[in-house]
Structure formats: C-alpha cells, structure tokens
C-alpha positions as CSV (number, residue, x, y, z in Angstrom):
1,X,0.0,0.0,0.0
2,X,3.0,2.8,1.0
3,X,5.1,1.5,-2.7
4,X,4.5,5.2,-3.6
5,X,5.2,7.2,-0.4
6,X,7.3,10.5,-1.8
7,X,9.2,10.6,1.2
8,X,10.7,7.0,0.8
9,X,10.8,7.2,-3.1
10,X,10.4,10.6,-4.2
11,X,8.0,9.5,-6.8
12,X,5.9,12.8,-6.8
13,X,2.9,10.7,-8.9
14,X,1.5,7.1,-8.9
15,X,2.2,5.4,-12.2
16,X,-0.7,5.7,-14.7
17,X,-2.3,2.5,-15.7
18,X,-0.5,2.3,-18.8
19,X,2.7,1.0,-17.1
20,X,0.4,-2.4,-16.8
21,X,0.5,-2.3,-20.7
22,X,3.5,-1.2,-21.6
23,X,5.1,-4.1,-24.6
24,X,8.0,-5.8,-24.1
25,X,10.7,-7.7,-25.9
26,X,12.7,-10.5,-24.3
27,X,15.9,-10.9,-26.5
28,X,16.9,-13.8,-24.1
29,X,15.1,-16.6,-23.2
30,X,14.2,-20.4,-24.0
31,X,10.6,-20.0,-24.5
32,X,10.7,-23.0,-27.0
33,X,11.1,-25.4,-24.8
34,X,8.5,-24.0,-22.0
35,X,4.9,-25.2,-21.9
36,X,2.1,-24.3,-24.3
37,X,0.8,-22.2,-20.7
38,X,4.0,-20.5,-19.9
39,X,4.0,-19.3,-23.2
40,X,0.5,-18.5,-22.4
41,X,1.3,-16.2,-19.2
42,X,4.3,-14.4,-21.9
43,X,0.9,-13.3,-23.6
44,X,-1.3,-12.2,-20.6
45,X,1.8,-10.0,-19.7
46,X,2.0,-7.9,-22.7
47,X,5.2,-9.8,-24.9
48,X,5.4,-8.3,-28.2
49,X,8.1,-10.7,-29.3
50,X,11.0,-13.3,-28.0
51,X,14.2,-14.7,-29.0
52,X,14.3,-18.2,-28.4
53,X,18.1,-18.9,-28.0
54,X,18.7,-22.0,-29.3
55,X,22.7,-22.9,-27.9
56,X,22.5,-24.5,-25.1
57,X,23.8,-28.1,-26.1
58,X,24.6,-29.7,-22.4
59,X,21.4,-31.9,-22.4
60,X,23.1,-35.2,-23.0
61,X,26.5,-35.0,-21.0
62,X,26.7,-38.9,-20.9
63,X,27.6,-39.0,-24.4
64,X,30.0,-36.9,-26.8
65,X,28.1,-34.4,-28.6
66,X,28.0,-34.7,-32.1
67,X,28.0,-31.2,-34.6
68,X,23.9,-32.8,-35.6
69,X,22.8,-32.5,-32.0
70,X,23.8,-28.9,-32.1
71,X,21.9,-28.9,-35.9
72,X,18.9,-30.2,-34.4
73,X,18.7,-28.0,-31.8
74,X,18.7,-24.8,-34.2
75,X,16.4,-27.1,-36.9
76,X,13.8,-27.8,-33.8
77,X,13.6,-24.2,-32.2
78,X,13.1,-23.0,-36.1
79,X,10.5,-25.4,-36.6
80,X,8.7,-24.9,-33.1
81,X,8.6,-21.2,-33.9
82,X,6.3,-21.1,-36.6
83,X,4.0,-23.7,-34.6
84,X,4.1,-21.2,-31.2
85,X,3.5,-18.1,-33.8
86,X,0.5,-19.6,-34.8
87,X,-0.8,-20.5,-31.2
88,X,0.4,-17.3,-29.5
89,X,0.3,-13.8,-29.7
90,X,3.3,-12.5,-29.8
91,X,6.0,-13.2,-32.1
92,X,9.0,-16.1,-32.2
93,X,12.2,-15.3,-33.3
94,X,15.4,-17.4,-33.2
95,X,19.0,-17.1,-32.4
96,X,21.9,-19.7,-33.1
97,X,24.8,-20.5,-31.4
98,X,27.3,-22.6,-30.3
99,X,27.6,-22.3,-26.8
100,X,30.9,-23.2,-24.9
101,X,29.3,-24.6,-21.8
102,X,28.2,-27.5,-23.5
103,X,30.3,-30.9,-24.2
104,X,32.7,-30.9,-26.5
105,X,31.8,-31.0,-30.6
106,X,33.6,-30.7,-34.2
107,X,32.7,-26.9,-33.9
108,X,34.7,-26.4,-36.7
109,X,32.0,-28.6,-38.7
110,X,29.7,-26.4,-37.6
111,X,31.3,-23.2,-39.0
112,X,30.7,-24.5,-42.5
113,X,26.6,-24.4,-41.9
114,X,26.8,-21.4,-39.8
115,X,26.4,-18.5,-42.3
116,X,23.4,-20.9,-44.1
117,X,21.0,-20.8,-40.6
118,X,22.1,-16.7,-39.9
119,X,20.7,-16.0,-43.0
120,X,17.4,-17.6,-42.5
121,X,14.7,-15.2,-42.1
122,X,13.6,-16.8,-38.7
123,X,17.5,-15.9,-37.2
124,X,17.6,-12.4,-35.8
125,X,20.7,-13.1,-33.6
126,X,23.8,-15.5,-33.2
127,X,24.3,-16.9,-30.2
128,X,24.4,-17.6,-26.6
129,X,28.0,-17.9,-26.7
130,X,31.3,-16.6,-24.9
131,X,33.6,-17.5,-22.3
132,X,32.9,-19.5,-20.0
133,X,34.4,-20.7,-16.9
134,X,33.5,-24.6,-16.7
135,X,31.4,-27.1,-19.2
136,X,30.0,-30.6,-18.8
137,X,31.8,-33.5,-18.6
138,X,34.9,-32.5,-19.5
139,X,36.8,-28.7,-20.4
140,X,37.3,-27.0,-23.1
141,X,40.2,-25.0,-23.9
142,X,40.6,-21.5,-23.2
143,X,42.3,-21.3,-27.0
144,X,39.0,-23.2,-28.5
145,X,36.5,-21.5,-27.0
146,X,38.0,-18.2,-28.3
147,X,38.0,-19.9,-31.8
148,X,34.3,-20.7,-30.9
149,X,33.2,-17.4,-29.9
150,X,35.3,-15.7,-32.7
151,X,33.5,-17.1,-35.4
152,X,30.6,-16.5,-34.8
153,X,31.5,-12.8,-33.9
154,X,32.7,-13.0,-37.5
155,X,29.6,-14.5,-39.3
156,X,27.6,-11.7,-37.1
157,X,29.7,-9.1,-38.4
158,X,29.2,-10.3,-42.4
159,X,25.7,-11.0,-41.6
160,X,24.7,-7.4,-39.9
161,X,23.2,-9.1,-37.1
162,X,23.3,-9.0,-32.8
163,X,25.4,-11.2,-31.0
164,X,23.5,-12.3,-27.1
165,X,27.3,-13.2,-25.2
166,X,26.5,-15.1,-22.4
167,X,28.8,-14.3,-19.4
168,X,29.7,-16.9,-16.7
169,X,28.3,-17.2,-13.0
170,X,29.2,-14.6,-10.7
171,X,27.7,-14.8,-7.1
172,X,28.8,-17.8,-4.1
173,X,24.7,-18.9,-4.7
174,X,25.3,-19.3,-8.3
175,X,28.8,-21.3,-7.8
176,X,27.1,-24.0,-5.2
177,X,24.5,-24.5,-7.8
178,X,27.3,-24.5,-11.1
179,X,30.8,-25.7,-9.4
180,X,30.5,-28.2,-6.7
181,X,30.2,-31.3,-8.0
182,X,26.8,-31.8,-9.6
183,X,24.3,-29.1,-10.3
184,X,20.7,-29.6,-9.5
185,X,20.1,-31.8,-12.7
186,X,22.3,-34.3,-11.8
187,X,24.9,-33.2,-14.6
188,X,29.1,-33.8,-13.9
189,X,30.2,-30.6,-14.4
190,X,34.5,-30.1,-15.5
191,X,36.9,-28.4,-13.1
192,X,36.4,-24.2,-14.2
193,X,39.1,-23.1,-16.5
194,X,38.8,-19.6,-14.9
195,X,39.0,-18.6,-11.2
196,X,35.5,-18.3,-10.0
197,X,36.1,-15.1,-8.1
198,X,37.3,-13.2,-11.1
199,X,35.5,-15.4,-14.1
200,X,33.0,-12.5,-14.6
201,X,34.6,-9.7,-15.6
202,X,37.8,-11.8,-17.1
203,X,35.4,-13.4,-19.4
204,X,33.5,-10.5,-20.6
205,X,36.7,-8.4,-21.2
206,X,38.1,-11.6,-23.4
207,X,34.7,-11.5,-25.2
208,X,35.1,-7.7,-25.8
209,X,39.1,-8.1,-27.2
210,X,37.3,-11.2,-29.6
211,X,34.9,-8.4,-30.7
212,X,37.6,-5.8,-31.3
213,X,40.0,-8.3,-32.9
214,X,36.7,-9.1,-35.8
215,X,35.9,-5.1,-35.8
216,X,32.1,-6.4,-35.1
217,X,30.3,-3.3,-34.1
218,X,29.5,-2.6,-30.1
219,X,26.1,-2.2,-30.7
220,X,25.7,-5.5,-32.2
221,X,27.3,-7.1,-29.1
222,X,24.7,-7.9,-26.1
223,X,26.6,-8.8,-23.3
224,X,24.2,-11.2,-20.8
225,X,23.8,-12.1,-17.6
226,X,24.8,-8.9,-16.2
227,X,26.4,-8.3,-12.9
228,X,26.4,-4.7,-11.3
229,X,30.5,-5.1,-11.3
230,X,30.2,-5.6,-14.6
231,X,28.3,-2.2,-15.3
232,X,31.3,0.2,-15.1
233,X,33.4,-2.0,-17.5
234,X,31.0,-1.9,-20.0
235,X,29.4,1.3,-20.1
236,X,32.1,3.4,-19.8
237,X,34.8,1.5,-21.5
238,X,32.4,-0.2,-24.7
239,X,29.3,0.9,-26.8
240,X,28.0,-2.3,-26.2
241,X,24.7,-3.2,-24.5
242,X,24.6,-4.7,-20.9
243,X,21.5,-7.4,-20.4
244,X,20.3,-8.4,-16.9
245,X,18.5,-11.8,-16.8
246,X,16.3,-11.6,-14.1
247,X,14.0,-14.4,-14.8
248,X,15.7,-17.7,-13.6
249,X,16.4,-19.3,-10.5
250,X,20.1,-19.2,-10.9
251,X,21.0,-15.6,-11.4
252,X,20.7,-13.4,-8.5
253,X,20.7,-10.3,-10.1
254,X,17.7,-8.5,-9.2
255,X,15.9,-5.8,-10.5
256,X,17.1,-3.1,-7.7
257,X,20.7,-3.6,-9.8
258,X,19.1,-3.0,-12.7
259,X,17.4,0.1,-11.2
260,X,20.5,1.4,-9.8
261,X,22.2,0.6,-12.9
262,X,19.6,2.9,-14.9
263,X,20.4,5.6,-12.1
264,X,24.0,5.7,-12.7
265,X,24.9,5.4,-16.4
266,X,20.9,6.0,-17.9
267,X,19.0,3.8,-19.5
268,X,20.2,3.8,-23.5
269,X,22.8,0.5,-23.5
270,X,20.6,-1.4,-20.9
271,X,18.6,-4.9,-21.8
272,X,16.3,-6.6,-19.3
273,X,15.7,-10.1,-20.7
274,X,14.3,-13.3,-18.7
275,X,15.7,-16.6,-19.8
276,X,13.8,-18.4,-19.2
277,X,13.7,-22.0,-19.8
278,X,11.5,-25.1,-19.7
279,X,14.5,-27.4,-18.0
280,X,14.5,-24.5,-15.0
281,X,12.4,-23.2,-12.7
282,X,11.7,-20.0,-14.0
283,X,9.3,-17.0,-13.9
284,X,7.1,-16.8,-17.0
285,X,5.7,-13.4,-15.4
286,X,9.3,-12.0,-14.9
287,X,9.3,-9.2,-17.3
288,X,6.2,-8.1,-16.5
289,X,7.1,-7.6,-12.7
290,X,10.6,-6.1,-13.5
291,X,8.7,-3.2,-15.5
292,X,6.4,-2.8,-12.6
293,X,8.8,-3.2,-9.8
294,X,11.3,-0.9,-11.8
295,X,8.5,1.8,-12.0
296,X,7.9,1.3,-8.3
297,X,11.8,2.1,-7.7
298,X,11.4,5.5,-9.1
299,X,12.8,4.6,-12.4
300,X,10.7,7.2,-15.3
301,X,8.0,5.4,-17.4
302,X,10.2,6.1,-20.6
303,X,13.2,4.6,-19.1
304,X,11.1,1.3,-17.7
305,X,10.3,1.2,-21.7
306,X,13.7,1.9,-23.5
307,X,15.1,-1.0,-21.2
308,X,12.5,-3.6,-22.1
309,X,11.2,-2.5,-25.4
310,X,12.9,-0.3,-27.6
311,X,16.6,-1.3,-26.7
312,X,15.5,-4.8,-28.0
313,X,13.7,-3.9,-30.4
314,X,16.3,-1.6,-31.9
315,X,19.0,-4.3,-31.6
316,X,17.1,-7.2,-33.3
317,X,16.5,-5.2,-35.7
318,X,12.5,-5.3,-35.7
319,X,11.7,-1.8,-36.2
C-alpha cells in the first residue's frame, strides 16, 4: 500500500495505468522449450516478441556431442517457432549458437553451416555464446573456445546481425549451484578453466578483445547475464549493451541492480531479458514484474520502456 510514499521514493505521482500495458521484448530466453501455458502467461503479460536462443547443447552429458545435435537443436527451435506463432500472440524469433558450456563438438563442422542458418529469415541473432568458466563433462580450452566465440563474432559481423554473449556465474549462490560437483540436474560438471572469483569480468573483457579483434560493431554485441561489477566495465569502456536476466532461478541479479544501474549510467545501452527455460524453474511473469517493480523504484515510465522495449527492439533489428 506505501510502494509510492514521496518521502521514501520521491515519486511525486503514482504510475498511470498504462505501465500495466506497456510491450515488451525478451531478447533472451528459452521459450521453446516451455509449456504451451507459460507461453500463455508471456501473452497475458504484454510480450510483443522473443528470441528463443537456441545454444544450449549440455542436455546429453553422458555421451559426446555430435555437430547434428547442435543442428537439431537450431532445426527444432526454427521449426517450433512457426508452430508457437501460430498459437500465441506474440511473435518467435530465433538465435543460433554454439555455446561453450556444452560438451565438447567438431565446432569447426559447424562453421561450415553457420552463415546458411544466420541468414534464415527466422534468425535475428547469433548466439548464446562466450567465455565460460566450466562445461560438462569434460573442459574445453581457453584457446578453443575463443576460436568458438570468434567465429561467430565473424559470421555476425558479415551478416549485420546482434550477437547475445553469455557471461559466466558470478555470485557464491550461483557457484554452489554451477561448481560443486553436480548441479541440480544431476549433470558432472569439469573443473572451471577460470577462477571463480574473477570469471566474470575476465570473461566479458576476453569477449570484448574477440569483438575488437573481428571489428564487429559494439552495438551489435549484447553482453548477458549482467552483474552490477560488470556495469562500469561496459558502459564506460564499450558501446556495447549490458542485459540483466532476471527471470531464472540461478541468477541473483535482481531488479534493484538493474534500477541502480539505470540511475548511474541511464537507460540507453541497458537490456532486461528473462531466460527463461522449460529445463529451469523460471518466472514466466518476470518481465512483467521487473517493468512494474522498476517503476515502483522510481525509475521514469520512458526509461522502464527503452530498457525492455525499444533497446531490444532496436538491436534485433525489428523496427
């Protein structure tokens, strides 16, 4: 009832009941493999569109991963899009990857079909990929998964499109659940190629030399999972954009960081995204609450709706 009170806010005025309608554009999330109902609540809460990031090949860790099983999971996120556009409301995209979490493949077998699936019309972004700091079952090279995240950086650049860099774990919570021996699902996980403490920023500054080494533009790079000790790395040393899942169970972020992330650098290179995903527990209504709950921080209207509409929107491409 006091969410408003000026003199613990300084919100002079109540939000007007647009806020509850405001659009919104999640250019993160795994709303493919979700329930025909999640994708339901996505609708009740206002989505406009998703990217359904199809990368995350670490689903069958007690074999090795073959260059089709990555295939098939960019062929079956294609294919479920135009069956979810016709049964929901807003509208599927798709973004391809390899990601560098998963078991190791022939990613260079990959690189040969790459360009073919970016230029498909259902493709608005490459990725999730970038550095991580451990994979399943077994590592993978610091070397190969620059070679990983450099091509595709490279097929983004010829093909004018975003690239969604997923950044590794960050907090003690998110560590227990990743690091010591199994996570929730049961899954071996290899020793971390990167010290835990420092992964974070490590990662995302190797991600940004990659990107500088291709000349891929900063406003086609996305860099995810955002920490606040990421914040003053990226928006005052890049033009990229910094993207703060706030929608699954494993990230920690929360949407006061995002607020007083708007406060201190403005809203133009920020991203709220959910990723979400059927093989988590996960928030289908996450967006929707962040733009409320960010509007009940104090954050301005326009700002709630640069962060979660037009910045995606304007880096996918869909205006």
């Amino acid at each position: 009832m006091g969410a408003f009170r000026n003199d613990e806010l300084g919100v002079d005025d109540p939000p007007s009941a647009a806020v509850t309608r405001m659009p919104w554009i999640d250019i993160h999330q795994h709303g493919h493999t979700m329930s025909w109902g999640d994708r339901q609540e996505f609708d009740l809460s206002g989505a406009e569109a998703a990217v359904f990031v199809a990368a995350a090949a670490h689903y069958a860790p007690y074999r090795p991963m073959r260059p089709e099983d990555v295939r098939f999971l960019w062929d079956d996120a294609i294919r479920r899009s135009h069956a979810i556009g016709r049964s929901h409301f807003f509208d599927p995209h798709v973004a391809i990857g390899i990601h560098t979490t998963g078991p190791k493949v022939d990613y260079e077998a990959l690189f040969d079909v790459l360009p073919e699936y970016a230029a498909l019309d259902e493709v608005v972004a490459l990725g999730e990929t970038g550095i991580s700091m451990t994979q399943y079952s077994e590592p993978m090279a610091l070397d190969d998964q620059e070679a990983v995240v450099r091509e595709q950086m490279r097929v983004a650049d010829d093909q004018n499109l975003p690239i969604l860099v997923h950044t590794p774990s960050m907090t003690k919570a998110e560590e227990d659940k990743w690091l010591t021996g199994k996570t929730e699902e049961g899954h071996d996980l290899a020793d971390p190629v990167l010290d835990p403490e420092t992964a974070k920023i490590e990662a995302t500054k190797m991600d940004v030399r990659i990107k500088d080494e291709v000349g891929l533009d900063d406003e086609q790079v996305v860099l995810d999972h955002a920490h606040p000790s990421m914040a003053e790395f990226v928006l005052e040393q890049t033009d990229c954009y910094l993207a703060f899942s706030i929608g699954q169970w494993i990230r920690t972020t929360t949407v006061e960081d995002v607020a007083a992330t708007i406060r201190a650098y403005g809203p133009e290179r920020i991203i709220v995204d959910s990723d979400v995903a059927g093989m988590y527990r996960t928030e289908p209504f996450a967006m929707k609450r962040a733009i409320l709950d960010l509007v009940r921080s104090g954050i301005d209207e326009a700002d709630v709706r640069k962060v979660v509409y037009e910045n995606p929107k304007r880096v996918l491409g869909l205006e």
